[in-house]
C-alpha positions in Angstrom: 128.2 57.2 235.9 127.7 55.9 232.2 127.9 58.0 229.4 125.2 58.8 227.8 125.8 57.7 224.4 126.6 54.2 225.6 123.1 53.6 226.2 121.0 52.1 223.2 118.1 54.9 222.7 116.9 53.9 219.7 115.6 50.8 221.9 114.8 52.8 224.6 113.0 55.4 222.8 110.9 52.6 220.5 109.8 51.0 223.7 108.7 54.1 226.0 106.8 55.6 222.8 105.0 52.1 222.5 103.4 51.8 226.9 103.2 56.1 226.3 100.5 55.1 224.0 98.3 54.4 227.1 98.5 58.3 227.6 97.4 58.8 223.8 94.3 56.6 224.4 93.9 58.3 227.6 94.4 62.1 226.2 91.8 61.2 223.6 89.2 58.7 225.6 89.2 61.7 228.2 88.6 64.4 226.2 86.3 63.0 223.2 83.2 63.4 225.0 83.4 67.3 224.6 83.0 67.3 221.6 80.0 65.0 220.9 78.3 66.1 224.1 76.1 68.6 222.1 75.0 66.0 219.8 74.6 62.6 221.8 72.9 65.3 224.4 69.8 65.1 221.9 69.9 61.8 220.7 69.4 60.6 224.6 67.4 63.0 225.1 69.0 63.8 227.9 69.2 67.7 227.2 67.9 69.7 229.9 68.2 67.0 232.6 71.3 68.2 234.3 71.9 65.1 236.4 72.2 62.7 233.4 73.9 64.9 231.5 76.7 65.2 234.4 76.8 61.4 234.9 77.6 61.3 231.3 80.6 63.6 231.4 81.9 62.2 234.2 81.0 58.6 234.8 84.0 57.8 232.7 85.2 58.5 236.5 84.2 55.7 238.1 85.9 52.9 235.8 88.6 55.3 236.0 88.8 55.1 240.2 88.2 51.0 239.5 91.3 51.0 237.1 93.6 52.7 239.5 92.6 50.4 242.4 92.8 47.4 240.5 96.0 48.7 239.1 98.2 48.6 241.7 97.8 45.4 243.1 97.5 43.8 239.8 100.6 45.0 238.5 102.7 44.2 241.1 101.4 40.9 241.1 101.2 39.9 237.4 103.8 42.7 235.6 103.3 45.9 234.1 103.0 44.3 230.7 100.0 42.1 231.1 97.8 45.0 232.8 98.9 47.5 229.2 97.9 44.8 227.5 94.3 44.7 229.4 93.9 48.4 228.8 94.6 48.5 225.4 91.8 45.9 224.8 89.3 47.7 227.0 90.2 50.9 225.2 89.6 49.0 221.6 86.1 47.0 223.1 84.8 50.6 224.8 85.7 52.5 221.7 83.2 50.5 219.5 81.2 49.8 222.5 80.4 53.4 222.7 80.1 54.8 219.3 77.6 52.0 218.6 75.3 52.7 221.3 71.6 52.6 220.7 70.9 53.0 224.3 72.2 55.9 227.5 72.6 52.8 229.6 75.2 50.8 227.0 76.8 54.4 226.0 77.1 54.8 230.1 78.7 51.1 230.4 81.0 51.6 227.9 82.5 54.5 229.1 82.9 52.9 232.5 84.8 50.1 230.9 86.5 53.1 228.9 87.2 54.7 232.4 89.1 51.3 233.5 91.2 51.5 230.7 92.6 55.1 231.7 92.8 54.1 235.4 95.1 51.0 234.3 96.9 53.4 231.6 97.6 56.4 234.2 98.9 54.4 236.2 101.0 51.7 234.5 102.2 53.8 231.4 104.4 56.4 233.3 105.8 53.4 235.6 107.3 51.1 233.0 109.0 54.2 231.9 110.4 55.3 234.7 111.4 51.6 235.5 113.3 51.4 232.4 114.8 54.2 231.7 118.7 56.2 233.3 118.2 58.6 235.9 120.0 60.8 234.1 117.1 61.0 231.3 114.0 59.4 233.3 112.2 63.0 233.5 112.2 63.9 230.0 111.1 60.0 228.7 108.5 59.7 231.5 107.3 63.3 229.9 106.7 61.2 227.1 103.7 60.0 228.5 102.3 63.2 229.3 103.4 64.2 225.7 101.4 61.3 223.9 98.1 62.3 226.9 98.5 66.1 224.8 98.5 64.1 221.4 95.5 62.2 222.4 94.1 65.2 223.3 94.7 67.4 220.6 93.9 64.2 218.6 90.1 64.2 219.9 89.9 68.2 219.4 91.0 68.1 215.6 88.6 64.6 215.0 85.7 66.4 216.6 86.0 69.5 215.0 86.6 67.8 211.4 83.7 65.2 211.7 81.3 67.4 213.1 79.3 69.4 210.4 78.8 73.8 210.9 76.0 74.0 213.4 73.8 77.1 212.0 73.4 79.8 214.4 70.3 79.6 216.4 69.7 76.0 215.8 67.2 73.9 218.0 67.9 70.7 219.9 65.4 69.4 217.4 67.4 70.5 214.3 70.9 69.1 215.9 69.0 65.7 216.9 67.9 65.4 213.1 71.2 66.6 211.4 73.8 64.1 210.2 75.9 65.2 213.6 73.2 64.2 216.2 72.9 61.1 214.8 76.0 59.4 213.0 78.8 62.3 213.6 79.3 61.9 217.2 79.4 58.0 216.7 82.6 58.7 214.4 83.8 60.4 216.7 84.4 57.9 219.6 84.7 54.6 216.7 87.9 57.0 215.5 90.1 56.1 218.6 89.8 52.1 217.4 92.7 52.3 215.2 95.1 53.8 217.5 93.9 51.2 220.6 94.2 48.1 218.2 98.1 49.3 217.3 98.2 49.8 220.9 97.4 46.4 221.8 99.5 44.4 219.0 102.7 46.7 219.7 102.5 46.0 223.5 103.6 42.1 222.6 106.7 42.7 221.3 107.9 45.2 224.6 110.0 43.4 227.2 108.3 43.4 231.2 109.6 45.9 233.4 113.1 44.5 234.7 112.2 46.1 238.2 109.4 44.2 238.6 110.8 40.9 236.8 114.0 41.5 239.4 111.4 41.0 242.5 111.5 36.9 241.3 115.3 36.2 242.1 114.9 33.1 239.1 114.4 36.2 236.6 118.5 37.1 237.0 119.6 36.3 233.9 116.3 37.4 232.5 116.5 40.9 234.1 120.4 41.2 233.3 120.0 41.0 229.7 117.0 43.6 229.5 119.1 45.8 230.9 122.1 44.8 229.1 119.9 45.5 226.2 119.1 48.9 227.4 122.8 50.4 227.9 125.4 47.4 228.0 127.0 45.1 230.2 128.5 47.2 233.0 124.9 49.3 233.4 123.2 45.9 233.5 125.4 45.1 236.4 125.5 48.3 238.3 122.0 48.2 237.8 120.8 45.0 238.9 123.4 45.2 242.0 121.1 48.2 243.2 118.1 46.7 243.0 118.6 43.3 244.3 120.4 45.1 247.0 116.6 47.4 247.8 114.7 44.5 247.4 116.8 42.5 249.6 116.6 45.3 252.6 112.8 45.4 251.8 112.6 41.0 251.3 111.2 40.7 255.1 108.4 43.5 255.2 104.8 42.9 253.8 103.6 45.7 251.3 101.2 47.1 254.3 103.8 46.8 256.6 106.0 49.0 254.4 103.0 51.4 253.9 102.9 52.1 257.6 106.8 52.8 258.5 107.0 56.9 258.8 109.5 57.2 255.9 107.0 56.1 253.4 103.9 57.0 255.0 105.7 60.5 254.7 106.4 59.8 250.6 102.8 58.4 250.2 101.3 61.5 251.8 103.4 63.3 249.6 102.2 61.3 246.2 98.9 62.1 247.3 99.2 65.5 247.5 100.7 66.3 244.4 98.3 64.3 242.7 95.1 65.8 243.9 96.3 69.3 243.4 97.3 68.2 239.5 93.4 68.3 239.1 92.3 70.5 241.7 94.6 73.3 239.9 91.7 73.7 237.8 92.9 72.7 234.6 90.5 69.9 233.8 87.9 72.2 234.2 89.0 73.9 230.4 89.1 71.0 228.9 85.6 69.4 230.2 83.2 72.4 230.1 85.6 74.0 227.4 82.0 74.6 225.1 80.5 76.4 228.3 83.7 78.7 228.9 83.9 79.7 225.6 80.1 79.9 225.4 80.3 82.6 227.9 83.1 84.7 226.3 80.4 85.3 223.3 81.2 82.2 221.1 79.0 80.0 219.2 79.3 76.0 218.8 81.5 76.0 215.5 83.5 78.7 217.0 84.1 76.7 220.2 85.3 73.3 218.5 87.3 75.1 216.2 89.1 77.3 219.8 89.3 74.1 221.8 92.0 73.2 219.1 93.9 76.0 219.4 93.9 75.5 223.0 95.0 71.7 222.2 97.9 72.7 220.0 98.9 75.1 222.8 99.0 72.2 225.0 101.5 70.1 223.1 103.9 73.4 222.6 104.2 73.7 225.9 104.8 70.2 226.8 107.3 69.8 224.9 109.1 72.4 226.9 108.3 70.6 230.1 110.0 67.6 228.2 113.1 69.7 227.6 113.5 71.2 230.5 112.7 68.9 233.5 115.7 66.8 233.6 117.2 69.9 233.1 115.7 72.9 235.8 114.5 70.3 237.9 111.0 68.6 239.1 110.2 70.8 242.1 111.6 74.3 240.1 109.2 73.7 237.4 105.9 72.6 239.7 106.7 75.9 241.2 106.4 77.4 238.4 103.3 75.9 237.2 101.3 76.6 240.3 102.5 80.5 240.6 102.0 80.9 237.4 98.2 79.0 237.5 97.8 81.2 241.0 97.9 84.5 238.8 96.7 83.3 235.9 93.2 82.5 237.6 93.3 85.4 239.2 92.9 87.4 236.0 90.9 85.1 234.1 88.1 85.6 237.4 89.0 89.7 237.1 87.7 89.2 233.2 84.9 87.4 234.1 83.8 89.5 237.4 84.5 92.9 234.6 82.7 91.1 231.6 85.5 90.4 229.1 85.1 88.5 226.7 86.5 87.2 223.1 89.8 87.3 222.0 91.4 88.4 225.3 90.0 85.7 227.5 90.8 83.2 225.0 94.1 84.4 225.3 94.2 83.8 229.1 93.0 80.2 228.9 95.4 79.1 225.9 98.1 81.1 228.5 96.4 79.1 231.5 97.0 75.9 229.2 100.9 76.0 228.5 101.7 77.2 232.0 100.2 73.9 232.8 101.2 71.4 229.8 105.3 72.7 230.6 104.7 72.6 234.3 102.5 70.5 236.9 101.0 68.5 233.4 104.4 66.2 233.0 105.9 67.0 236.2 103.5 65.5 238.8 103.3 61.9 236.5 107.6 62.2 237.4 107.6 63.3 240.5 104.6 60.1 240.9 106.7 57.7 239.1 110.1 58.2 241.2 109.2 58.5 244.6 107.7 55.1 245.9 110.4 52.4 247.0 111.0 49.2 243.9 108.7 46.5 246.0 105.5 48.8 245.9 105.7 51.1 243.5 102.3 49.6 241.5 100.1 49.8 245.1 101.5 52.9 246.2 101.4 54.3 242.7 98.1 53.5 242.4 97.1 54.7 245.4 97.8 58.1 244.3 96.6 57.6 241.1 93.0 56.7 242.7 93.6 59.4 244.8 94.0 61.3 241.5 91.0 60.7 239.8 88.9 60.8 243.1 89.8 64.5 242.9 88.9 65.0 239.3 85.6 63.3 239.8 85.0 66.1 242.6 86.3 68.9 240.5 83.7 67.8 237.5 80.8 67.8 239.5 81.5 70.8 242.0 82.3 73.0 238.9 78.7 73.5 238.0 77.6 73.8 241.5 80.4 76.5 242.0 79.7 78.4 238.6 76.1 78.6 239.9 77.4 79.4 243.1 79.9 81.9 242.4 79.7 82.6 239.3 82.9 82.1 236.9 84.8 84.9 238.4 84.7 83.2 241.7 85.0 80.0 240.7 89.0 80.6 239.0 89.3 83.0 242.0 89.1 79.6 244.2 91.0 77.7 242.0 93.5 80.7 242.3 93.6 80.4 246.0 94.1 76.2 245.9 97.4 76.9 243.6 98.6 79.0 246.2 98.6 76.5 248.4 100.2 74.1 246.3 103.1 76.3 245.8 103.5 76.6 249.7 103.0 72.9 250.0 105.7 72.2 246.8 108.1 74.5 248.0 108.3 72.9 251.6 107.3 69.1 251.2 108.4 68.4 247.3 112.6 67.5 247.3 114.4 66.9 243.9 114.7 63.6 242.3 116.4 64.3 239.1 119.7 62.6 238.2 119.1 59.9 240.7 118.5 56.2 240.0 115.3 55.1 241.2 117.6 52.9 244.3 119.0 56.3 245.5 115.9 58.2 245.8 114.6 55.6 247.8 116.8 55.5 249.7 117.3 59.5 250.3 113.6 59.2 250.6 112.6 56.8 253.4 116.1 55.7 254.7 115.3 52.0 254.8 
């Protein structure tokens, strides 16, 4: 194996930090709308209709379910390059498209095309990482991504709660829809994610393609040889590109569905699937998307809320950066254990305060708890565990199937989370989500094996034995 130091990070690190930015749009394109919900609410006049307001929060969900599907198949057949490019435009076109809305239909549209942009980003961003990058080292620059999603995220939190102006206590819809928030803040807030998409886009042209995917094109040798060589010298150029020509040739006679069906990776893709659903159906999403309602009911006003969902965003980006340091480390499957036995009890409680009317300081406590558990945990670790797993020749379609899969599941946990609140009230709502991380633990501990150290050659072939 290489030594470490004879690999050019400085390089490597430049060019993962420039496709992670696709997770800083995403962390902040996801999570902006909290924050100007109670002001474009008014301005749509859309308060009190619970339908629109729901397709508001969550129609992002659909572009995002388009972007994933689209993803896969386009990637593999025109580069992971081209399709960051694409979603770095649609992140800079939605951004202005959405602040500058005069209408709920073109503020809906544009956060559909928004929604694209993550699909493409979730997807793509976390795969030219992993298919650049050592085994040794893949976890913690892969984590990147999920770093820059918490930046993104915190990002949104601090711009929200900085643009928005104090709400007084008791005010109406009617005041809010007059006030300088209800009808230029919340604009601000979504124009304010513009600059980082437009560096974004000019920064993606000077990254090389993915020398995985270029590799597929056996003209692209030389091509491919000196990306690598470029990345940790001539001997890990060769060792590397041996390996892969050597999967793709085994793979060379098989169509991409024909693959899909053997039993070794229909095994993997059930796997992928998995893993991905129960990354959102852990609940976590749920904090961050109805954060003003969960804090509403622990007894705090607007103001109070924005200024609590960035502690809880600050928490987030502690924490991931000990998933960073520690997943190439302890391991994919230790730390996903972690994550969901830690989640299991941590909903538990947070129900037990809810079902014993608790409220202030020590249920904010449990959430911003709730939040590290995840952001060192099942936050990083799933987009890894994603990125390693599917064999070189359809990574992008099986990737994205899982992504799709991914944000199939978060569009049912955003609109079965007010049903169940009604339903169950808040206790019983965490209590289910308790129960679901339960069963992810059982389902990690038997189904998940560890990837880390490997090249992405040998865990195929560990994997599905081709």
């Amino acid at each position: 194996m290489m030594k470490q130091n004879n690999f050019n990070w400085n390089y490597l690190l430049s060019i993962s930090l420039v496709s992670a930015m696709g997770g800083l749009l995403f962390g902040y394109d996801w999570v902006v709308i909290g924050g100007a919900k109670p002001f474009y609410e008014p301005f749509f006049g859309i308060t009190g209709h619970a339908f629109l307001q729901g397709w508001a929060m969550g129609c992002a969900l659909i572009g995002c379910l388009a972007g994933a599907v689209i993803s896969g198949w386009l990637s593999d057949r025109f580069g992971r390059k081209k399709l960051l490019i694409l979603a770095a435009a649609l992140f800079v076109t939605a951004s202005l498209g959405t602040g500058g809305a005069g209408s709920f239909t073109i503020f809906v549209s544009f956060r559909i095309l928004g929604g694209i942009g993550i699909g493409l980003a979730s997807n793509l961003s976390p795969m030219y990482i992993a298919e650049i990058t050592p085994g040794n080292v893949r976890g913690r620059f892969v984590s990147l991504n999920q770093l820059t999603i918490v930046i993104g995220i915190l990002a949104a939190q601090i711009v929200n709660w900085r643009i928005a102006e104090p709400v007084a206590a008791g005010a109406t819809t009617s005041d809010i829809l007059a006030s300088w928030n209800g009808q230029t803040g919340w604009r601000w807030m979504f124009f304010a994610c513009t600059v980082p998409a437009v560096f974004f886009f000019i920064l993606m042209w000077l990254v090389p393609e993915s020398p995985r995917w270029l590799a597929k094109d056996k003209t692209n040798h030389n091509r491919v040889h000196k990306i690598l060589s470029k990345i940790g010298g001539a001997s890990f150029a060769d060792s590397e590109l041996t390996a892969i020509e050597e999967t793709l040739r085994l793979e060379e006679t098989k169509s991409d569905t024909s693959l899909l069906r053997q039993p070794g990776i229909k095994k993997i893709l059930i796997l992928g699937i998995v893993l991905a659903v129960f990354q959102q159906w852990c609940g976590i999403n749920v904090i961050f998307n109805y954060a003003q309602e969960i804090f509403a009911k622990a007894g705090y006003s607007v103001s109070d809320t924005l200024f609590n969902i960035v502690i809880t965003g600050s928490v987030n980006l502690v924490f991931t950066f000990v998933g960073i340091f520690t997943v190439d480390r302890i391991g994919r499957k230790a730390l996903m254990l972690i994550g969901a036995g830690g989640l299991a009890g941590m909903f538990a409680i947070t129900g037990a305060m809810y079902f014993f009317h608790i409220q202030g300081l020590p249920l904010l406590i449990m959430v911003v708890s709730i939040i590290g558990c995840f952001a060192m945990s099942l936050g990083p670790v799933t987009w890894v565990v994603l990125s390693e797993i599917f064999p070189n020749r359809i990574r992008g379609f099986a990737l994205s199937i899982a992504t799709f899969a991914l944000w199939a599941a978060c569009f049912v946990l955003t609109y079965t989370f007010p049903l169940l609140n009604k339903l169950l009230n808040a206790s019983g709502t965490f209590w289910l989500y308790g129960g679901i991380c339960v069963f992810g633990f059982w389902f990690i501990y038997k189904r998940l094996p560890e990837t880390k150290g490997k090249s992405l050659e040998e865990i195929e072939c560990q994997l599905i034995k081709i």
